[in-house]
TORBAVO-309102 format. One line per field, with one value per residue: x, y, z of N, C-alpha, C in turn; chain; residue in three letters. Coordinates in steps of 0.2 Angstrom, whole numbers. Each point is the difference from the previous one (the first is absolute). Layout:
// residues N
neast [X,...] .
nnorth [Y,...] .
nup [Z,...] .
caeast [X,...] .
canorth [Y,...] .
caup [Z,...] .
ceast [X,...] .
cnorth [Y,...] .
cup [Z,...] .
ch [A,...] .
aa [ALA,...] .
//
This chain:
// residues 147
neast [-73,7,-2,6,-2,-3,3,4,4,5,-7,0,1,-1,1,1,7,-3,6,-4,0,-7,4,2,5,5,-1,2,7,0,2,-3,1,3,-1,-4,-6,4,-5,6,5,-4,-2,5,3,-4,-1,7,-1,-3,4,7,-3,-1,3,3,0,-5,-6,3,5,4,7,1,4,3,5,2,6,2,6,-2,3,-2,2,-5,4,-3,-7,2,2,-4,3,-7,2,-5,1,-5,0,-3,-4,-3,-2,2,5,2,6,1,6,1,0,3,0,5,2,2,-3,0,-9,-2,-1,-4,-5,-3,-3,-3,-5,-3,-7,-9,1,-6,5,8,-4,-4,8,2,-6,0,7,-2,-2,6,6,5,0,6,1,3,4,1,2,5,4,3,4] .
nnorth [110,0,-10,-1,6,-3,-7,0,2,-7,-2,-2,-8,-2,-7,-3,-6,-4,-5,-1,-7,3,4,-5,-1,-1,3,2,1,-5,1,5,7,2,3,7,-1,-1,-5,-2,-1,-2,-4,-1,0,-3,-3,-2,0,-5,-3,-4,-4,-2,3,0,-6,0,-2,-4,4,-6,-2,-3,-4,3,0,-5,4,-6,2,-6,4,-3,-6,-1,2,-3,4,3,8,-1,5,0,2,0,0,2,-1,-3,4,-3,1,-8,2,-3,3,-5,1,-8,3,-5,1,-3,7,-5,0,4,-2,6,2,7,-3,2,-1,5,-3,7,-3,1,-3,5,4,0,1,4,-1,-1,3,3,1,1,5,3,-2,4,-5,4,-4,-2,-1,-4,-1,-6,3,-4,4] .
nup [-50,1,2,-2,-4,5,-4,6,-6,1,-1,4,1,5,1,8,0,6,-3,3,0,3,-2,1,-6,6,0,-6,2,2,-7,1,0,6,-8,0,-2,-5,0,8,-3,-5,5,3,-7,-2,7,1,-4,3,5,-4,-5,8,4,-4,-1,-5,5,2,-1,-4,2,-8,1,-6,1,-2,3,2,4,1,5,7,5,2,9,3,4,-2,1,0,-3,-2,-5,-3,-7,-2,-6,-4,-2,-4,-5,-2,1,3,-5,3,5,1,9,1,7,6,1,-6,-5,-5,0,0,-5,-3,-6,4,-7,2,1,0,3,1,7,0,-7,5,4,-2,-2,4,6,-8,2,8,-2,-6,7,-6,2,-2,-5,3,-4,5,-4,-1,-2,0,2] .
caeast [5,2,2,6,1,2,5,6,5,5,-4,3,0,5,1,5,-5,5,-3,0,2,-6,2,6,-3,-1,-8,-3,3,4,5,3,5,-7,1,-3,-2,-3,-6,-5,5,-3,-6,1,-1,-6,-3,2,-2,-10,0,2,-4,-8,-2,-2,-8,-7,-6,-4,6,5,1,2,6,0,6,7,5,4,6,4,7,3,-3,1,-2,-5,1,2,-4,-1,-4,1,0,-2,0,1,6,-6,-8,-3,-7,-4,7,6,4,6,6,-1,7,2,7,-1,3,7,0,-5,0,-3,0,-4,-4,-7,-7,-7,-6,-4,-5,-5,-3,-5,-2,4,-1,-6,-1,4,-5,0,6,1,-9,0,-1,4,7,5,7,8,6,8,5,5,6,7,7] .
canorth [-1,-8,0,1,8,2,-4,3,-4,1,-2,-6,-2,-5,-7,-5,-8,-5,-4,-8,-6,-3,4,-2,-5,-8,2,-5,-5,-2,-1,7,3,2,8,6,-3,6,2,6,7,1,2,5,3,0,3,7,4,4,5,9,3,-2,8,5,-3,1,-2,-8,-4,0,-2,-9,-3,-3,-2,-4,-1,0,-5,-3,-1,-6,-3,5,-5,2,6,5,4,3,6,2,5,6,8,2,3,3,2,-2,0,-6,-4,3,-2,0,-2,-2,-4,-4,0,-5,1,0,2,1,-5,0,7,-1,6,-3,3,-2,5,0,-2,5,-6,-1,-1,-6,-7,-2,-1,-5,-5,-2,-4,-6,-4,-8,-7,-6,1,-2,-6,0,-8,0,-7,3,-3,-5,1] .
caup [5,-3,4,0,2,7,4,-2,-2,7,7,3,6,2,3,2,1,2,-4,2,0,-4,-6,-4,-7,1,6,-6,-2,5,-2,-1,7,6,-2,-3,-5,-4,-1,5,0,-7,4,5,-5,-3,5,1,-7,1,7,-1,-3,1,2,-6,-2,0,2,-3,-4,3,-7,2,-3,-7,-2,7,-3,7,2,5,0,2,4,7,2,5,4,-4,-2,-7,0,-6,-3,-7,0,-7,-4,-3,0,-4,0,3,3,4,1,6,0,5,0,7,3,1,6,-1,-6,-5,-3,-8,-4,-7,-1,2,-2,2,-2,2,-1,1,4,0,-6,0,3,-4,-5,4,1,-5,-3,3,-1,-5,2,-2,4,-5,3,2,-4,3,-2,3,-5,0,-4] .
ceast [3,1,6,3,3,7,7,5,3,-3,1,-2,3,-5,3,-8,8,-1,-1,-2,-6,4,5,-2,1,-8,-7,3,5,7,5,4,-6,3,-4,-3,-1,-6,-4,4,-3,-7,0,3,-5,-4,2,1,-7,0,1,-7,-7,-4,-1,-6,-5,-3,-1,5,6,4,4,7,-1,7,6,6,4,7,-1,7,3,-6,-2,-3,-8,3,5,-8,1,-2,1,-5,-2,-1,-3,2,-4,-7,-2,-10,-3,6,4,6,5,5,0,7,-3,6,-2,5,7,1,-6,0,-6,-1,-4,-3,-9,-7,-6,-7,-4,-7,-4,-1,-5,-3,5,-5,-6,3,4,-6,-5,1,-2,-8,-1,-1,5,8,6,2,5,2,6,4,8,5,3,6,4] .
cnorth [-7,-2,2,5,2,-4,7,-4,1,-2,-7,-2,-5,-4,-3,-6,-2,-6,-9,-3,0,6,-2,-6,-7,-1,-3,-7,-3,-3,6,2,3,9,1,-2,8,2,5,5,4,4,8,7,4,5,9,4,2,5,9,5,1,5,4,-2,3,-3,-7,-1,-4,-2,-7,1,-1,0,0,0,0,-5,-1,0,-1,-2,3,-10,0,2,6,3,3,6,3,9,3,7,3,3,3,0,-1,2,-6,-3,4,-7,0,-2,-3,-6,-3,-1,-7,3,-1,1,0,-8,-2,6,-3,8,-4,6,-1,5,-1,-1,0,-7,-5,-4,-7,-6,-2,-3,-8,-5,-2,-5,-9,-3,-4,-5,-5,1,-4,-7,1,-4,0,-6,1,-7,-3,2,-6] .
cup [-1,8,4,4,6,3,-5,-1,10,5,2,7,1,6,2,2,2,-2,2,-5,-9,-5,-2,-5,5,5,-8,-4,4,-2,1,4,3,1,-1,-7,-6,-2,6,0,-6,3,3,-1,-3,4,3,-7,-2,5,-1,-5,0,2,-6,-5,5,4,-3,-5,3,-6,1,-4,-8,0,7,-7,7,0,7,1,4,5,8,2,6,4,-3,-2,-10,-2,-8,-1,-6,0,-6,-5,-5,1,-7,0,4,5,4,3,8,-1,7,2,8,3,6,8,-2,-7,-4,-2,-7,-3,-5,-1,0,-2,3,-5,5,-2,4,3,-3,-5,-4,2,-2,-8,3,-2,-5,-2,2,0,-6,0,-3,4,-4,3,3,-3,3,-1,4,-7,4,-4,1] .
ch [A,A,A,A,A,A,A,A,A,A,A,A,A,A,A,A,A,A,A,A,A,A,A,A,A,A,A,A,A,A,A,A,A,A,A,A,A,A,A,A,A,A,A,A,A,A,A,A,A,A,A,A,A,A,A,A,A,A,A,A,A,A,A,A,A,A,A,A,A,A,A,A,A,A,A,A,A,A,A,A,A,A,A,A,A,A,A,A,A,A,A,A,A,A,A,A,A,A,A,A,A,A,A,A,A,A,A,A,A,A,A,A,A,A,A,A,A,A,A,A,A,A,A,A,A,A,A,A,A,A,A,A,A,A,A,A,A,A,A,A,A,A,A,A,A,A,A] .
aa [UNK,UNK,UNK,UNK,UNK,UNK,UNK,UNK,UNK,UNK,UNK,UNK,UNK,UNK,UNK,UNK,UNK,UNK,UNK,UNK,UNK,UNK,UNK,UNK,UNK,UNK,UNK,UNK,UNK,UNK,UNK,UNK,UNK,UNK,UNK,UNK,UNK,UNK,UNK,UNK,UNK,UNK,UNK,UNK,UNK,UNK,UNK,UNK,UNK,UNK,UNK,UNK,UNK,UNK,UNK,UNK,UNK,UNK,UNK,UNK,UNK,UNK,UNK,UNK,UNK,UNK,UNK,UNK,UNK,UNK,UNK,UNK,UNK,UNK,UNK,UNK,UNK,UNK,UNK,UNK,UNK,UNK,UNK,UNK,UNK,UNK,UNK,UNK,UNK,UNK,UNK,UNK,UNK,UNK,UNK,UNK,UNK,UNK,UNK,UNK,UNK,UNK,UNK,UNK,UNK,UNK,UNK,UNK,UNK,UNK,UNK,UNK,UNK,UNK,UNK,UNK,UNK,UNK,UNK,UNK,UNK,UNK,UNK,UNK,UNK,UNK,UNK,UNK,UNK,UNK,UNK,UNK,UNK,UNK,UNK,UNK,UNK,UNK,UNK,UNK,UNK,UNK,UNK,UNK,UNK,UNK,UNK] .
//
């Protein structure tokens, strides 16, 4: 039995989040505008695309995010609710593809296509803590040019 099997193309959910102050890009950068940051419109996305599909997983599965193909397509200001939406389009053996959109109460403000896989919890995160018991933590290099 593949995990898969049981998610139906068409199944879907949906999410609202009203948006303060700490979601917006000038809330990390104070040069910014004080909008909707696309990374939590990215987020909330992500979120309701597991949602739609979680139920039909198995006992101790869930699944993660492998691919973001998304527009920001315009600004919502605070307080405005956001309300996004997935759906699935296809069922794949190790994937399930989504069609995922954002509204803002007065326009469509993002659209894409968002992949997730599924994977057995247990056995994700015993490879995590693996990961993190080597003990080497990567550099960051953050330089900045003068044009």
């Amino acid at each position: 039995m593949k995990v898969t099997e049981k998610i139906p193309v068409g199944a879907w959910a949906e999410k609202s989040v009203e948006v303060k102050k700490e979601m917006t890009v000038k809330w990390f950068h104070e040069h910014m505008p004080e909008v909707y940051g696309t990374p939590m419109m990215i987020y909330l996305m992500e979120v309701v695309a597991a949602d739609a599909i979680q139920e039909y997983l198995p006992d101790g599965w869930v699944s993660v995010g492998v691919v973001v193909n998304v527009k920001h397509l315009a600004a919502t200001p605070v307080g405005f609710t956001v309300t996004a939406r997935a759906e699935v389009l296809e069922v794949g053996e190790n994937t399930i593809k989504f069609s995922v959109e954002a509204h803002d109460g007065k326009e469509k403000i993002g659209e894409g296509i968002h992949v997730r896989a599924p994977v057995a919890l247990d056995r994700f995160m015993k490879r995590v803590e693996a990961k993190s018991t080597i003990g080497h933590q990567p550099s960051v290099v953050s330089h900045k040019t003068d044009s």
